[in-house]
LOTOR-853902 format. One record per residue: residue in three letters; x negated, y negated, z of N, C-alpha, C, CB in turn. Coordinates in nm, 4 decimals, decimal comma. Glycine has a CB too. Layout:
BEGIN
 res    neast   nnorth      nup   caeast  canorth     caup    ceast   cnorth      cup   cbeast  cbnorth     cbup
 ALA        X        Y        Z        X        Y        Z        X        Y        Z        X        Y        Z
...
//
This chain:
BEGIN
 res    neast   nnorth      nup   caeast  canorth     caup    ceast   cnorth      cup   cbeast  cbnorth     cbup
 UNK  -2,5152  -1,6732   3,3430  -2,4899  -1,5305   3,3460  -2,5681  -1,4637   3,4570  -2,5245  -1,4678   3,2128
 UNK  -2,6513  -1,4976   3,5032  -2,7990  -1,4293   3,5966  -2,7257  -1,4613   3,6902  -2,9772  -1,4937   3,6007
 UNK  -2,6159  -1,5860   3,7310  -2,5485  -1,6164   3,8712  -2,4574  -1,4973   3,8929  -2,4582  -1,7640   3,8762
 UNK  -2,4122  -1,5366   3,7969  -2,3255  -1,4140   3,8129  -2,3391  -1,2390   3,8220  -2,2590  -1,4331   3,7189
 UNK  -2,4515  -1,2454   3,7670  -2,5297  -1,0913   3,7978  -2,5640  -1,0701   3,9436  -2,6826  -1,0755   3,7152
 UNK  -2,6289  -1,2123   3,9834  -2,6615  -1,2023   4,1038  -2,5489  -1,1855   4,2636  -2,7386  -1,3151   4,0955
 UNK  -2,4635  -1,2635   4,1721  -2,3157  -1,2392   4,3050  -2,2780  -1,1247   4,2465  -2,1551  -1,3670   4,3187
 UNK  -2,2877  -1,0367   4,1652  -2,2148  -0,9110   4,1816  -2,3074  -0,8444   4,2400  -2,1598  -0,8419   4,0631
 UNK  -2,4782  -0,8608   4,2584  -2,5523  -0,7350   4,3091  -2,5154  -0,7702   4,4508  -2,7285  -0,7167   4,2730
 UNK  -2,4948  -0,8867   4,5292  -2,4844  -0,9420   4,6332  -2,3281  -0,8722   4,7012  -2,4987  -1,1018   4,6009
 UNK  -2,2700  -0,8844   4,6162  -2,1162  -0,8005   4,6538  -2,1402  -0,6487   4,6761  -1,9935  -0,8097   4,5154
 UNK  -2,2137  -0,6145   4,5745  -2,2238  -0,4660   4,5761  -2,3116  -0,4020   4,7191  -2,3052  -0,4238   4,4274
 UNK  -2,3935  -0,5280   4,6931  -2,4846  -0,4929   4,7963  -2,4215  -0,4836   4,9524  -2,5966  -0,5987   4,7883
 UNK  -2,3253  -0,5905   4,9616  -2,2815  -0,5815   5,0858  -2,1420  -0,5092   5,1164  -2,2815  -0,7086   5,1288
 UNK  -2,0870  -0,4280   4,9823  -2,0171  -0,2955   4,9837  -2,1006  -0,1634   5,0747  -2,0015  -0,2537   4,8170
 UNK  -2,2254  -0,1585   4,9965  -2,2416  -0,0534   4,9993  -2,2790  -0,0548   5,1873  -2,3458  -0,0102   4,8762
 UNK  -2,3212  -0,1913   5,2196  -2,3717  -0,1796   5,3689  -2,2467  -0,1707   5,4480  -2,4656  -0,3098   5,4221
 UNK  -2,1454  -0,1862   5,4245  -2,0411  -0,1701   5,4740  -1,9825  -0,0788   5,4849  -1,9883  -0,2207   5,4463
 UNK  -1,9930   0,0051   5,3420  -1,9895   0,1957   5,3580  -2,0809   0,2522   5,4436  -2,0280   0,2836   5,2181
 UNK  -2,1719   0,1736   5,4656  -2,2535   0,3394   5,5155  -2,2328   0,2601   5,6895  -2,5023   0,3877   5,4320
 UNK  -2,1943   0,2050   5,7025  -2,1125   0,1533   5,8374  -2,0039   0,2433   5,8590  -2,0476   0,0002   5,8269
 UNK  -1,9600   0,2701   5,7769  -1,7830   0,3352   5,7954  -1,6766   0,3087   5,7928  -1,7419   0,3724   5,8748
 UNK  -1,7279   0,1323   5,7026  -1,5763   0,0467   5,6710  -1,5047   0,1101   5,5397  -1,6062  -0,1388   5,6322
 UNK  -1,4465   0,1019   5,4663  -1,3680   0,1748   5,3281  -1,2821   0,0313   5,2952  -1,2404   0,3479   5,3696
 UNK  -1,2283   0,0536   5,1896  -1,1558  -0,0399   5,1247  -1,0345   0,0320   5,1608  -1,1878  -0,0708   4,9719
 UNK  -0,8923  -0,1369   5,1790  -0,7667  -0,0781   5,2277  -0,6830  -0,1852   5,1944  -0,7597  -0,0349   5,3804
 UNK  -0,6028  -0,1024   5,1110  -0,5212  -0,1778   5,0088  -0,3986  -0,2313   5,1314  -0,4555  -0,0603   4,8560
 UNK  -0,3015  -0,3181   5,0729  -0,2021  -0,4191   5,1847  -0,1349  -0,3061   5,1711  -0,1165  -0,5891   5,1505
 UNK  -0,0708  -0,3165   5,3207   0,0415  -0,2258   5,3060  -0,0329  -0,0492   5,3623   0,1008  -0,2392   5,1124
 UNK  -0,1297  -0,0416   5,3378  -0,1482   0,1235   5,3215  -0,1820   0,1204   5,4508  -0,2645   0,2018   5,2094
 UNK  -0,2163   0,2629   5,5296  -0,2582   0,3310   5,6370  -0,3651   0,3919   5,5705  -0,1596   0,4199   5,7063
 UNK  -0,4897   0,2945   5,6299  -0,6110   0,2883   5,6038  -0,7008   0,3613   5,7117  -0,6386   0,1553   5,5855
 UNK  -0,8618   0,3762   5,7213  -0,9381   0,4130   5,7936  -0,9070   0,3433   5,9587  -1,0631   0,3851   5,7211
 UNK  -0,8984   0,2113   5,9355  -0,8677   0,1304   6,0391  -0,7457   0,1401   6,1460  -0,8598   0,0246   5,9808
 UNK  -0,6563   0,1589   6,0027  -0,5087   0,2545   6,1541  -0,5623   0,3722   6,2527  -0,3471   0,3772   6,0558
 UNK  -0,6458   0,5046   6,1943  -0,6609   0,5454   6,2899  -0,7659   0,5415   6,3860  -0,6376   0,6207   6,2670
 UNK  -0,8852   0,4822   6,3737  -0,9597   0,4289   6,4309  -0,9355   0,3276   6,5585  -1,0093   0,3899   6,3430
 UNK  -0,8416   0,1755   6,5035  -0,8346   0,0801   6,5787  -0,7202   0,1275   6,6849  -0,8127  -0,0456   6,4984
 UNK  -0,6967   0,0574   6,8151  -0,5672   0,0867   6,8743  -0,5044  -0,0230   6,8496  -0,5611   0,1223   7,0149
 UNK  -0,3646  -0,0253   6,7896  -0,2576  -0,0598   6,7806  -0,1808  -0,0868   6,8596  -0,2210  -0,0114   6,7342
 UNK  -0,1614  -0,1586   7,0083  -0,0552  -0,1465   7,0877   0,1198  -0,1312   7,0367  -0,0789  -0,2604   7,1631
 UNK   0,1316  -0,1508   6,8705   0,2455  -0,1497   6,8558   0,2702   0,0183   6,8329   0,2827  -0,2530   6,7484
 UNK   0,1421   0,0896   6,7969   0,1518   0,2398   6,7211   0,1208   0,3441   6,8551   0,0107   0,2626   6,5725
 UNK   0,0647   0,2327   6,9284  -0,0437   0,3202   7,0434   0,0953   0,4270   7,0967  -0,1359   0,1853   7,2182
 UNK   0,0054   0,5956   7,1132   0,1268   0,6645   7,2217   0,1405   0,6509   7,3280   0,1371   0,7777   7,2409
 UNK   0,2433   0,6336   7,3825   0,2802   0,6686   7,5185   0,2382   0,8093   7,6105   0,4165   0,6656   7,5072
 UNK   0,2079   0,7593   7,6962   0,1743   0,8626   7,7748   0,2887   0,9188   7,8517   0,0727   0,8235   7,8577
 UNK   0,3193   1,0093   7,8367   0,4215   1,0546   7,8972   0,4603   1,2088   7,9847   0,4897   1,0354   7,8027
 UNK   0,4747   1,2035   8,0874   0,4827   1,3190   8,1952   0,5712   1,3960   8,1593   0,5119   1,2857   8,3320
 UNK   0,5630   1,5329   8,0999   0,6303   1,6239   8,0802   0,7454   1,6681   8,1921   0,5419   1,7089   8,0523
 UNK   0,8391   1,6258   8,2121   0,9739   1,5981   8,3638   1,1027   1,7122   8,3098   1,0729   1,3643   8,3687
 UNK   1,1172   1,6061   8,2106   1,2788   1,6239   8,2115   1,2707   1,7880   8,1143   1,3860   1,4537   8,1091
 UNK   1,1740   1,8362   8,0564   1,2079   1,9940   7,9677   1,1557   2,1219   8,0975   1,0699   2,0132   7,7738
 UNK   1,0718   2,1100   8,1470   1,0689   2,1968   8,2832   1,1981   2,2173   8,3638   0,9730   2,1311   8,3827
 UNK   1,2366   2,0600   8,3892   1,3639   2,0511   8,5277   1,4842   2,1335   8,3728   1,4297   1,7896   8,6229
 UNK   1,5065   2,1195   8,2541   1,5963   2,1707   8,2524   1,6105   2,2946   8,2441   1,6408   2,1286   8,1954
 UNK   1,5097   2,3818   8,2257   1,4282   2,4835   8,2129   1,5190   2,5682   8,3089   1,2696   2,4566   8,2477
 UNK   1,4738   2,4643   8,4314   1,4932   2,5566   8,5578   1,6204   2,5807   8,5923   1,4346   2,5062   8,6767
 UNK   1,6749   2,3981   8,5669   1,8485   2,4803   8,5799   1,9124   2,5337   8,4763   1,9661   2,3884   8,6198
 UNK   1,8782   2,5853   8,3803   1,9159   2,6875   8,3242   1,8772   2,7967   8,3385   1,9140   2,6769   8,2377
 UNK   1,7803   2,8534   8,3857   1,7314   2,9779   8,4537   1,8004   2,9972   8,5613   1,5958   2,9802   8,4896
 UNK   1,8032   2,8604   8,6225   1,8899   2,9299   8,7815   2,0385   2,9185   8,7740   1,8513   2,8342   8,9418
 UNK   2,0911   2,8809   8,6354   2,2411   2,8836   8,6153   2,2664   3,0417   8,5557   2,2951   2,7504   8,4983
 UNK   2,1664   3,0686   8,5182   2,1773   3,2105   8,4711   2,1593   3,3144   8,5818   2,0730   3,2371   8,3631
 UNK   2,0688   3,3276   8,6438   2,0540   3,4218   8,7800   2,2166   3,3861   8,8691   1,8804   3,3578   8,8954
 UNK   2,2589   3,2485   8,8767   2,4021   3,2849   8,9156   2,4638   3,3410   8,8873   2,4689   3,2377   8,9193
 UNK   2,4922   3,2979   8,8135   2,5938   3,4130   8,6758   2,5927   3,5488   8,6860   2,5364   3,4101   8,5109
 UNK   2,4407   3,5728   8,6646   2,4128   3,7299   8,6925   2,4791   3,7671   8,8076   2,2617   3,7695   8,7128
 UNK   2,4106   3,7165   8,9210   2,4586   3,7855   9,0595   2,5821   3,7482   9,1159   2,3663   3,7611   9,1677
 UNK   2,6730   3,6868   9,0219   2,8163   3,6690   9,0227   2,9046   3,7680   8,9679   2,8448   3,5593   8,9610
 UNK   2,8631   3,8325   8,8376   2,8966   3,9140   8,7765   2,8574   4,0424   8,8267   2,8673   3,8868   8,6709
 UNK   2,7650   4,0718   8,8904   2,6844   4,1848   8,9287   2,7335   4,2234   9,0995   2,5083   4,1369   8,9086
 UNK   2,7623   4,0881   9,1457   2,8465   4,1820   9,3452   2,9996   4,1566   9,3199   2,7957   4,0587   9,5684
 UNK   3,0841   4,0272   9,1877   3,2079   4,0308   9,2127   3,2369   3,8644   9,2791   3,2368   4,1664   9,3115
 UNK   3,3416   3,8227   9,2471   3,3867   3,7214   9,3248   3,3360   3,7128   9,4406   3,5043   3,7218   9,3385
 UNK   3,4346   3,8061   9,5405   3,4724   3,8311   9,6448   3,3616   3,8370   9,7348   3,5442   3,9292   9,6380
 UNK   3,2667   3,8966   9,6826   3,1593   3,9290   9,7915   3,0330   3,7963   9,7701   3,0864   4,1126   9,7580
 UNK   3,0391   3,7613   9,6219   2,9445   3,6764   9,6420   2,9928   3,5406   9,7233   2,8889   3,6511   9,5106
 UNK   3,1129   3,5072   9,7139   3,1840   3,3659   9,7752   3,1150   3,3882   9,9276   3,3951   3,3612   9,7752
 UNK   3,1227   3,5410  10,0168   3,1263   3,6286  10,1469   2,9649   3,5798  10,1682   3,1676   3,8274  10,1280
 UNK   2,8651   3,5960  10,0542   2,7590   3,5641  10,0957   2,7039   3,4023  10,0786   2,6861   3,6573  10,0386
 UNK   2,7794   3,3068  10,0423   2,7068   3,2186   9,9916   2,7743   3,1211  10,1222   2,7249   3,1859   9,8162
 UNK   2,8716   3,2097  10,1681   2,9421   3,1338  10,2882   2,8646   3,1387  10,4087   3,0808   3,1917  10,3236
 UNK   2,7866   3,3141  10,4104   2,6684   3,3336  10,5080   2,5676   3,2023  10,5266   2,5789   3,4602  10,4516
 UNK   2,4975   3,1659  10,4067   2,4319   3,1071  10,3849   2,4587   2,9959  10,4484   2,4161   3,1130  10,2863
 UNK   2,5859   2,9481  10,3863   2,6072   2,7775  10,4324   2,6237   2,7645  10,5348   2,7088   2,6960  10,3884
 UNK   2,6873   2,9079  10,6677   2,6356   2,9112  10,7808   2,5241   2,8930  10,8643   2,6528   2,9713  10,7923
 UNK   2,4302   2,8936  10,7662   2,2834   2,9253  10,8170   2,2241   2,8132  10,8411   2,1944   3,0010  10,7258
 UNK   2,0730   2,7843  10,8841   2,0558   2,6635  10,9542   1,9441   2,5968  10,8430   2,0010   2,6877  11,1261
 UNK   1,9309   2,5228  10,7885   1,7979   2,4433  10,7267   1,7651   2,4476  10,5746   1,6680   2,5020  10,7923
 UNK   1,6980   2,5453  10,5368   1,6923   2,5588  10,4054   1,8624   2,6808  10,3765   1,5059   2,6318  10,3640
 UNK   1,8731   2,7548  10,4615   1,9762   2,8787  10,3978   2,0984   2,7436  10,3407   2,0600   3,0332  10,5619
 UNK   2,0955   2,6922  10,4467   2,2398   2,5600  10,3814   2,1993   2,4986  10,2482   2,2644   2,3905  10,4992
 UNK   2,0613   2,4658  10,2360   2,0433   2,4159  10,0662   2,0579   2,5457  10,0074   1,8796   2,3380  10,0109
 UNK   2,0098   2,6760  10,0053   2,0289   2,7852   9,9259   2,1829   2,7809   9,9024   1,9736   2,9182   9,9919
 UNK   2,3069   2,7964   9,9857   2,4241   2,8099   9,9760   2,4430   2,7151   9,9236   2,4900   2,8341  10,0649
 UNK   2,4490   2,5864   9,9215   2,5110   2,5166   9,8284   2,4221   2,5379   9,7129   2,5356   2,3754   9,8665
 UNK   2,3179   2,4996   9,6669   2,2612   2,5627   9,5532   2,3326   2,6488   9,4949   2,1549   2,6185   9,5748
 UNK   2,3810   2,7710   9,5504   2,4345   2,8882   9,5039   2,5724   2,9180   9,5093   2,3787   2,9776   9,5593
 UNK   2,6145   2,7926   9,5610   2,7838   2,8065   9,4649   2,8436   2,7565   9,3574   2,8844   2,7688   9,5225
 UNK   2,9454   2,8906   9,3300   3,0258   2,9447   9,2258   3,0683   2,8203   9,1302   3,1542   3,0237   9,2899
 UNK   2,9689   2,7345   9,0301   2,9975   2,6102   8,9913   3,1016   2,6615   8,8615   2,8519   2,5138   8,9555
 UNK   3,1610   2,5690   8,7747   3,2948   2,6431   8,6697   3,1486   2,6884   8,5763   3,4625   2,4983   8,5621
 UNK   3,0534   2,6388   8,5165   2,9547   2,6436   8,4431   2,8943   2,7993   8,4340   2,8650   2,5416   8,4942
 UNK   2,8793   2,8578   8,5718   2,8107   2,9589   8,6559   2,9581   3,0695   8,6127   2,7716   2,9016   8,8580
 UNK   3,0396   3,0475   8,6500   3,1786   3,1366   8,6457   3,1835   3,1822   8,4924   3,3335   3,0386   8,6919
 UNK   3,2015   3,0463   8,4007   3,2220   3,0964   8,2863   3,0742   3,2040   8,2403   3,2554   2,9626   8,1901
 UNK   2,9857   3,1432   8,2268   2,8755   3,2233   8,1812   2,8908   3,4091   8,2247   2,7350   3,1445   8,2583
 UNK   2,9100   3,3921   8,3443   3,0037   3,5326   8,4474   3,0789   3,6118   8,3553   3,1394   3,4742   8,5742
 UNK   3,2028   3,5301   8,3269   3,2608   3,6134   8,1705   3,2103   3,6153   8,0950   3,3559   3,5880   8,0973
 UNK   3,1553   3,5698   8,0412   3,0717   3,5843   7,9203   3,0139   3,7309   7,9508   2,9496   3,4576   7,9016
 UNK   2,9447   3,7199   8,0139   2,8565   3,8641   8,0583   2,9414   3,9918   8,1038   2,7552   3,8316   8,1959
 UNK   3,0535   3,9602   8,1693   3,1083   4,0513   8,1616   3,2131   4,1226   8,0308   3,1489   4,0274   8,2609
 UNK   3,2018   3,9832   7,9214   3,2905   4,0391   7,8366   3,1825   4,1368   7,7700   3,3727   3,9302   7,7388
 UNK   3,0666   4,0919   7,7173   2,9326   4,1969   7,6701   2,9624   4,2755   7,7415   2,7750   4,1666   7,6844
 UNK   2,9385   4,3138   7,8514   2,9850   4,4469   7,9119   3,0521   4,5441   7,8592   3,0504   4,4320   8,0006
 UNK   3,1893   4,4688   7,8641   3,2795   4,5740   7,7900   3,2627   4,6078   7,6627   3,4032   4,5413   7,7886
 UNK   3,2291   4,4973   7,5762   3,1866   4,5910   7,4192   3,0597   4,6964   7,4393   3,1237   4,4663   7,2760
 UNK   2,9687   4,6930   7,5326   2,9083   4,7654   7,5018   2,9351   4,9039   7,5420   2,8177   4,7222   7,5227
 UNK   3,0030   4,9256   7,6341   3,0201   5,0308   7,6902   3,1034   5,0884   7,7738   2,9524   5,0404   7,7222
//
């Protein structure tokens, strides 16, 4: 019986040195102290460069400013200026193509102009 007293103080004993280490008990299966502590290459995150929610950001901001200033000079005059542009030498030629009348850009155009008319 004393053996056995003695392997349980011996167990206990080397529980408790193990707690005050910062180990814990962790049942199979569970998400224990050790998951978040250890790295996991299977759990580990990815690092990843914020790209693709900015870039769409933008062309939707700048599909909208088309729109606007499609709806706001008219067909006619904006086609007049975007033709200026593509005349132009260096960057004005990326602006002009940038800035033509895509079906995407047109529709949004009605859209805005149909608000228009309900409102006023």
């Amino acid at each position: 019986m004393s053996d056995s007293i003695a392997e349980f103080n011996t167990r206990i004993a080397r529980i408790h040195k193990a707690h005050a280490k910062g180990h814990g008990f962790e049942a199979e299966g569970a998400l224990g102290r050790s998951f978040y502590t250890r790295s996991h290459p299977r759990y580990r995150r990815k690092i990843r460069v914020p790209v693709l929610r900015p870039l769409f950001i933008a062309v939707f901001v700048g599909t909208l400013m088309k729109a606007a200033f499609l709806y706001q000079l008219g067909s006619v005059a904006y086609s007049d200026r975007v033709a200026d542009l593509l005349a132009g030498q260096g960057v004005e030629r990326l602006g002009g193509w940038l800035m033509q009348a895509d079906p995407v850009t047109t529709t949004i155009a009605r859209q805005i102009a149909l608000f228009g008319r309900l409102d006023g």
